[in-house]
Residue frames as qw, qx, qy, qz and C-alpha x, y, z in Angstrom:
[[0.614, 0.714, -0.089, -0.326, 17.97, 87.86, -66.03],
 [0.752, -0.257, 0.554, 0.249, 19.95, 85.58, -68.10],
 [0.540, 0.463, 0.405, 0.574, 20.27, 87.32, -71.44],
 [0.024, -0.805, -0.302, 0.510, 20.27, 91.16, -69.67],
 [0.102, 0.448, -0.347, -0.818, 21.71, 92.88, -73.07],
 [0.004, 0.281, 0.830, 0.482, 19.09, 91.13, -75.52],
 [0.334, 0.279, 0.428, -0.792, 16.43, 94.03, -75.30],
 [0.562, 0.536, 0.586, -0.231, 12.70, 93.05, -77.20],
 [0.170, 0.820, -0.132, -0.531, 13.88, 95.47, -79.81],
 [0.168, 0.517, -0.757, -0.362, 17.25, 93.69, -80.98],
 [0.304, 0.039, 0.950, -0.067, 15.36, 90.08, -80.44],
 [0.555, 0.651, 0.296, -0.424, 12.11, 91.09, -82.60],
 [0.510, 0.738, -0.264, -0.354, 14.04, 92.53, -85.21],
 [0.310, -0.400, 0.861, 0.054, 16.68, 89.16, -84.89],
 [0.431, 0.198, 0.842, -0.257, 14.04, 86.72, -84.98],
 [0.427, 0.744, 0.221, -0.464, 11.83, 88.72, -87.53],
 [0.062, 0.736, -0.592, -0.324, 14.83, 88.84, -89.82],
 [0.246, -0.282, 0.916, 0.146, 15.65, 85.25, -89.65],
 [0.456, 0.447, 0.756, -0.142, 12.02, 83.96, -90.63],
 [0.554, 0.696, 0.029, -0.456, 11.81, 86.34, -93.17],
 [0.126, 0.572, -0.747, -0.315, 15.24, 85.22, -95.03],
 [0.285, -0.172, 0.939, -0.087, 14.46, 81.55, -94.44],
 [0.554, 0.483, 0.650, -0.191, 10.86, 81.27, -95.47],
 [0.242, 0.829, -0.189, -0.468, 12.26, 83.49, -98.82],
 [0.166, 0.469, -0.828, -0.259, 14.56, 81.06, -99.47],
 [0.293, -0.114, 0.945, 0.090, 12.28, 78.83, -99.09],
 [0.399, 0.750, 0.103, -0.518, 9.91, 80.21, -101.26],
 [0.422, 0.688, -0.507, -0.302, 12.58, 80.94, -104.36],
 [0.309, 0.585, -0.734, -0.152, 13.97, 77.63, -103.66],
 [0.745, -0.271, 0.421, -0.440, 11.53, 75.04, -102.74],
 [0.987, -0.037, -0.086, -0.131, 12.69, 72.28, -104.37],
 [0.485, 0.413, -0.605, 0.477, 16.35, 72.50, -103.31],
 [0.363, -0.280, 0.517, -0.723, 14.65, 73.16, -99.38],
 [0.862, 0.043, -0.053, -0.502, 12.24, 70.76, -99.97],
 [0.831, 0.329, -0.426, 0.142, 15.35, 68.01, -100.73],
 [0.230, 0.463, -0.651, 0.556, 17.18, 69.09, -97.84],
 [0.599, -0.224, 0.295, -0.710, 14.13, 69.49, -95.38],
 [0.920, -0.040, 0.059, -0.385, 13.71, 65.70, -96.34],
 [0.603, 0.197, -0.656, 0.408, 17.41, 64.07, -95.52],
 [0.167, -0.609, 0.362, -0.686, 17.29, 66.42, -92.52],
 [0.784, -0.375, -0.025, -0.494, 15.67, 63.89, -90.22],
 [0.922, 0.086, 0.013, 0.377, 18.20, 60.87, -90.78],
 [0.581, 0.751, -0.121, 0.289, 20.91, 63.14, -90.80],
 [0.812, -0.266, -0.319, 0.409, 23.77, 62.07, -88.57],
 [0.457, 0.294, -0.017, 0.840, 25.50, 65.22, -89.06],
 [0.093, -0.504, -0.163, -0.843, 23.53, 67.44, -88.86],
 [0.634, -0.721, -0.235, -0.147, 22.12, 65.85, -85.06],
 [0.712, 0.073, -0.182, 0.674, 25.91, 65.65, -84.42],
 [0.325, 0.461, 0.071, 0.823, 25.92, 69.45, -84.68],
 [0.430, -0.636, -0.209, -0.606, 22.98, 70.86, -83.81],
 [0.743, -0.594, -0.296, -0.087, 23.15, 68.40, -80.46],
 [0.539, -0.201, -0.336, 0.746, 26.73, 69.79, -79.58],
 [0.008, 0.497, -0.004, 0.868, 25.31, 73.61, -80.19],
 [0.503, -0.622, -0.144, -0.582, 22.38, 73.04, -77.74],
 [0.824, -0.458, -0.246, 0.227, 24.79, 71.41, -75.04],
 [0.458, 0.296, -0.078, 0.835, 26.94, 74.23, -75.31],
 [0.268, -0.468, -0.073, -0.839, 24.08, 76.63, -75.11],
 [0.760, -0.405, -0.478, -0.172, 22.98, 74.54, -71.84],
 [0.823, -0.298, -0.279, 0.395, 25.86, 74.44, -70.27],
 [0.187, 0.155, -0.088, 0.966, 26.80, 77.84, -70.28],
 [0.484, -0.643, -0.290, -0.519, 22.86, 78.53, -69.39],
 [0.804, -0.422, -0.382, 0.169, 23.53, 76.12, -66.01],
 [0.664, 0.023, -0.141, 0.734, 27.09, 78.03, -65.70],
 [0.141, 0.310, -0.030, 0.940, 25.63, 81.20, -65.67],
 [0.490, -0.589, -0.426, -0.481, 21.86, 81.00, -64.39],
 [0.386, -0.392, 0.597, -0.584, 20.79, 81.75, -60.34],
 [0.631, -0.203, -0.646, -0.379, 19.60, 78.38, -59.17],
 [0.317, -0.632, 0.164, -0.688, 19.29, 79.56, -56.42],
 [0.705, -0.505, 0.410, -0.283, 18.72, 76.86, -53.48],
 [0.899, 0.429, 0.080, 0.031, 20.03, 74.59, -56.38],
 [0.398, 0.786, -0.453, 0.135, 23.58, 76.56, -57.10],
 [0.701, -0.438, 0.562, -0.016, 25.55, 73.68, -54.58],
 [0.778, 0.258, 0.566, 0.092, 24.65, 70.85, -57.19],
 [0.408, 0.784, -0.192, -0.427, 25.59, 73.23, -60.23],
 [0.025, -0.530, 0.804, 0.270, 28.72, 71.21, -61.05],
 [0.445, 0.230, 0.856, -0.123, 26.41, 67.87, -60.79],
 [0.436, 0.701, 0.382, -0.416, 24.14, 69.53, -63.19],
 [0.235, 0.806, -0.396, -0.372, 26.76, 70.47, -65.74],
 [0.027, -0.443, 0.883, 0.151, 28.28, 67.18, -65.62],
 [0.534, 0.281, 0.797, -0.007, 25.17, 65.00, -65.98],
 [0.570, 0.713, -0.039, -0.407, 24.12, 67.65, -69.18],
 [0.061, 0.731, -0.657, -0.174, 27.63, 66.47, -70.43],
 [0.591, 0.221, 0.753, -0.190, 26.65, 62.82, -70.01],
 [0.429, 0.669, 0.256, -0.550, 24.10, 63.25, -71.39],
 [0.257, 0.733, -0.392, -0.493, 25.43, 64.57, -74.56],
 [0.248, -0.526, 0.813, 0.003, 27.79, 61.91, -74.34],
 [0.447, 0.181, 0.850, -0.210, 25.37, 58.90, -74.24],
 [0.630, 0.657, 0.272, -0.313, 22.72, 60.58, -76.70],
 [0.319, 0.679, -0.545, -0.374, 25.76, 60.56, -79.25],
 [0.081, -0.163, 0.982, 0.047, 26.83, 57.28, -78.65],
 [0.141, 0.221, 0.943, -0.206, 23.21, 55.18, -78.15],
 [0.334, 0.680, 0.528, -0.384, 20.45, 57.58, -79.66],
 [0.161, -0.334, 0.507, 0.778, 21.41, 57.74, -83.36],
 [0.097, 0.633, 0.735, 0.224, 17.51, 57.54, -84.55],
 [0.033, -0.906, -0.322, -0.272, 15.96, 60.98, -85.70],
 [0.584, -0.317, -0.173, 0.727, 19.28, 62.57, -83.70],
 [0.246, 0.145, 0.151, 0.946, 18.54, 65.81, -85.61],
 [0.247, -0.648, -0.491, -0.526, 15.17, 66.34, -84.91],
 [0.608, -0.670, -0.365, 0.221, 15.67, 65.46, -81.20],
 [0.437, -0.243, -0.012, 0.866, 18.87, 68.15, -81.28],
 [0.111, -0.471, -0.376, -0.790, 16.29, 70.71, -83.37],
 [0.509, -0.689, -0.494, -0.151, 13.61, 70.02, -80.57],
 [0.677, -0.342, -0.328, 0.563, 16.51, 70.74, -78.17],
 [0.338, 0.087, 0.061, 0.935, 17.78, 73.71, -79.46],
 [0.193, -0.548, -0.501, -0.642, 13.93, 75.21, -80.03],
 [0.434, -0.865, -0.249, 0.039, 13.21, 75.19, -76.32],
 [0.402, -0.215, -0.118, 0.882, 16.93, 76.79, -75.50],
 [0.206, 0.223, 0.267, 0.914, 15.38, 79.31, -77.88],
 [0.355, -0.632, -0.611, -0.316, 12.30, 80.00, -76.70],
 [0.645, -0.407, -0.311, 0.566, 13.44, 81.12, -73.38],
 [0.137, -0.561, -0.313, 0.754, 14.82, 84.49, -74.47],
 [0.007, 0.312, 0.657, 0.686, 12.37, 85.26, -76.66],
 [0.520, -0.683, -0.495, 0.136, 9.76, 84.84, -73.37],
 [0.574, -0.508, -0.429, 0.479, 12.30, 86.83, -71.63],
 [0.073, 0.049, 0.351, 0.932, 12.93, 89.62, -73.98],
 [0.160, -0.456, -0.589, -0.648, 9.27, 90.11, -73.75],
 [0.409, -0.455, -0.683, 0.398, 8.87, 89.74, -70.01],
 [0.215, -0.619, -0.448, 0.608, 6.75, 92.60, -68.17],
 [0.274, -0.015, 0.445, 0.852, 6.91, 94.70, -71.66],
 [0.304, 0.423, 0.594, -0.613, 3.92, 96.65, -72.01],
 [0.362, 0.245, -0.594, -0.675, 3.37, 96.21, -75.89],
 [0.817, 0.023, 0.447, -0.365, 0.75, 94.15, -76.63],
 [0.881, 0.348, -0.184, -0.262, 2.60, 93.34, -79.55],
 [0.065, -0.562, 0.789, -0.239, 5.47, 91.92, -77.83],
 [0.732, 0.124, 0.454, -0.493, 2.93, 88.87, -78.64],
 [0.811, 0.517, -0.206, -0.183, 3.81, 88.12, -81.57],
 [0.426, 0.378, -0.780, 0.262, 7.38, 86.68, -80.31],
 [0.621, -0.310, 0.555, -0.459, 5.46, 85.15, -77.01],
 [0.887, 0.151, 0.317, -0.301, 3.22, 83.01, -79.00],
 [0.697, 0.544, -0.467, 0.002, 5.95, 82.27, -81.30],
 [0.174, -0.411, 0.749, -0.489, 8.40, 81.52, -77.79],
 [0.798, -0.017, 0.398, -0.452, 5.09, 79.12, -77.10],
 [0.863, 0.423, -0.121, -0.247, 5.16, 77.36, -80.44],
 [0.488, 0.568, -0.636, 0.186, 8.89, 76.76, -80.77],
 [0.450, -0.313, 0.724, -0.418, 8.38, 74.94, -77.06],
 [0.791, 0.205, 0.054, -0.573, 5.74, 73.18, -78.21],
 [0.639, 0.649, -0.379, -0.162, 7.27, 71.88, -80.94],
 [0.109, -0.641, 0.666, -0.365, 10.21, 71.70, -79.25],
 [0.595, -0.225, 0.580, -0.508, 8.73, 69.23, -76.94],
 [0.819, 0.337, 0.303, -0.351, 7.35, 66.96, -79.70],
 [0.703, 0.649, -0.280, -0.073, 10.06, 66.49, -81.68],
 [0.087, 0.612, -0.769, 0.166, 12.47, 65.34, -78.83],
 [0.511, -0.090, 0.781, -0.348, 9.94, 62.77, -77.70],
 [0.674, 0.395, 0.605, -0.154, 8.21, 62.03, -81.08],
 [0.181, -0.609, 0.405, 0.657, 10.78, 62.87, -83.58],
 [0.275, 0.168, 0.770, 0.551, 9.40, 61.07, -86.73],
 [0.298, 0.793, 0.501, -0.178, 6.47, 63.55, -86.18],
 [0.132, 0.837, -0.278, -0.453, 8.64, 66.32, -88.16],
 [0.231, -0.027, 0.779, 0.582, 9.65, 63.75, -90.83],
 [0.311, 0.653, 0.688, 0.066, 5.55, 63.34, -91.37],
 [0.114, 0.869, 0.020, -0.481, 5.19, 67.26, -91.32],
 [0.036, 0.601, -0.423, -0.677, 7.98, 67.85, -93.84],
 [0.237, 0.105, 0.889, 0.378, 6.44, 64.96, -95.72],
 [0.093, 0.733, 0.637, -0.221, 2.84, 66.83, -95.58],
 [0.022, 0.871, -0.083, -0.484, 4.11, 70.16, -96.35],
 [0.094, -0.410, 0.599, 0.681, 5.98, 68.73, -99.47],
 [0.444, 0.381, 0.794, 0.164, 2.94, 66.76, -101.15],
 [0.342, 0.758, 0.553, -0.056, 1.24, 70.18, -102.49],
 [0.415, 0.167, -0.125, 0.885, 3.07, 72.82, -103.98],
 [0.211, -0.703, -0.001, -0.679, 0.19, 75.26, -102.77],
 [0.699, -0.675, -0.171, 0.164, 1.04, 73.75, -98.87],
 [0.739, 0.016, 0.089, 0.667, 4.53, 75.16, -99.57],
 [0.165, 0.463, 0.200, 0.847, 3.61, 77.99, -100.66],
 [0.534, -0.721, -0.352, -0.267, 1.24, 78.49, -98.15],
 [0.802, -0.436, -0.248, 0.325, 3.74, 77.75, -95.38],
 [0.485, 0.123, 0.125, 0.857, 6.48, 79.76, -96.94],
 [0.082, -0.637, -0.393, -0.658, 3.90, 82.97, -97.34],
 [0.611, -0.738, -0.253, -0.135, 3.04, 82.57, -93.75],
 [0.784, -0.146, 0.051, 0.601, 6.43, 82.09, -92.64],
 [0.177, 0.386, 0.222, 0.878, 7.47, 85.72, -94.98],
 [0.178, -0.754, -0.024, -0.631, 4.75, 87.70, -93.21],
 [0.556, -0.815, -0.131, 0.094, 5.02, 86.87, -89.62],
 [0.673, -0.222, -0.018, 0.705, 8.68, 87.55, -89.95],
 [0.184, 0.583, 0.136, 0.779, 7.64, 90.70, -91.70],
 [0.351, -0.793, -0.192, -0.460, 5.05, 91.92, -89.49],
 [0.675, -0.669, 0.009, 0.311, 7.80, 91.04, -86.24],
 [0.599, 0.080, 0.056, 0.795, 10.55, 92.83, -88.07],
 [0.250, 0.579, 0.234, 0.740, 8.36, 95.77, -88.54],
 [0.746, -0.512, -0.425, -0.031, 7.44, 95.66, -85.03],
 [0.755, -0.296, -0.002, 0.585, 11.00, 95.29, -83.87],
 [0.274, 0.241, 0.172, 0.915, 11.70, 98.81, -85.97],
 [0.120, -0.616, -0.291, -0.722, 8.42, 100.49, -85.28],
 [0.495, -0.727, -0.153, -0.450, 7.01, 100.12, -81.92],
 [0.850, -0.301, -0.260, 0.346, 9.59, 97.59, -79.65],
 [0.016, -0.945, -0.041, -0.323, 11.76, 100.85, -77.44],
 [0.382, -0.719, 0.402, -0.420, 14.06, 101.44, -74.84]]
């Protein structure tokens, strides 16, 4: 286990939380979200950031994780993530935030999965498939990073796609907060 105090409970009601605040605010305040959500792509800074959080959160993953026939090479492993870093700051300054968003989405995904692992709720589903999506995503946005400019360009043409999104966005975080209070135990 690599997150052993993060039971389904405190990660439901986490997770559940955040999407509810976020899609609220973006709700009450779509056209100030809407303005950000569209620098956000281009936004040195903000890949700056985001791409040191998710080489932090890596490298403490590597530092801590079993890798079993693997744990020799750890140091090798830490130091090419570091690279890494290194290089993608210097030489990969196109869509840097999306690809550090994509990054960060699978870190996250992980213990979401893991917080759910072997749980007999079935609704301990509702953060799987969400664990799925944020891979997904994930995945697509570090290799095809102007797709999440198009999206936020799609999702701002209508105000009822906004709303839509934002609505959806408000209940699943409800229905996984209430979740995370009613049924997620022990």
């Amino acid at each position: 286990m690599i997150y052993p105090t993060l039971s389904l409970q405190t990660v439901g009601l986490v997770v559940g939380v955040l999407l509810l605040l976020a899609h609220l605010g973006a709700l009450f305040f779509a056209p100030v979200c809407q303005r950000l959500l569209r620098r956000f792509p281009r936004s040195g800074e903000a890949g700056a950031v985001l791409l040191t959080v998710a080489t932090v959160w890596a490298v403490s993953l590597l530092a801590t994780m079993d890798l079993g026939e693997f744990s020799s090479y750890r140091q090798i492993f830490m130091g090419v993530v570091i690279a890494g870093y290194v290089l993608t700051l210097v030489f990969v300054r196109e869509f840097l935030a999306v690809r550090a968003l994509g990054m960060l989405l699978l870190l996250a995904a992980e213990p979401l999965i893991e917080a759910a692992f072997l749980r007999p709720e079935t609704s301990r589903l509702l953060l799987t498939v969400l664990a799925y999506i944020w891979a997904t995503a994930g995945m697509f946005w570090v290799g095809k990073p102007y797709l999440l400019r198009d999206q936020i360009e799609w999702l701002g043409r209508g105000v009822w796609r906004w709303r839509v999104a934002a609505l959806g966005g408000v209940l699943y975080g409800a229905v996984l907060t209430i979740a995370a209070v009613t049924l997620y135990h022990g």
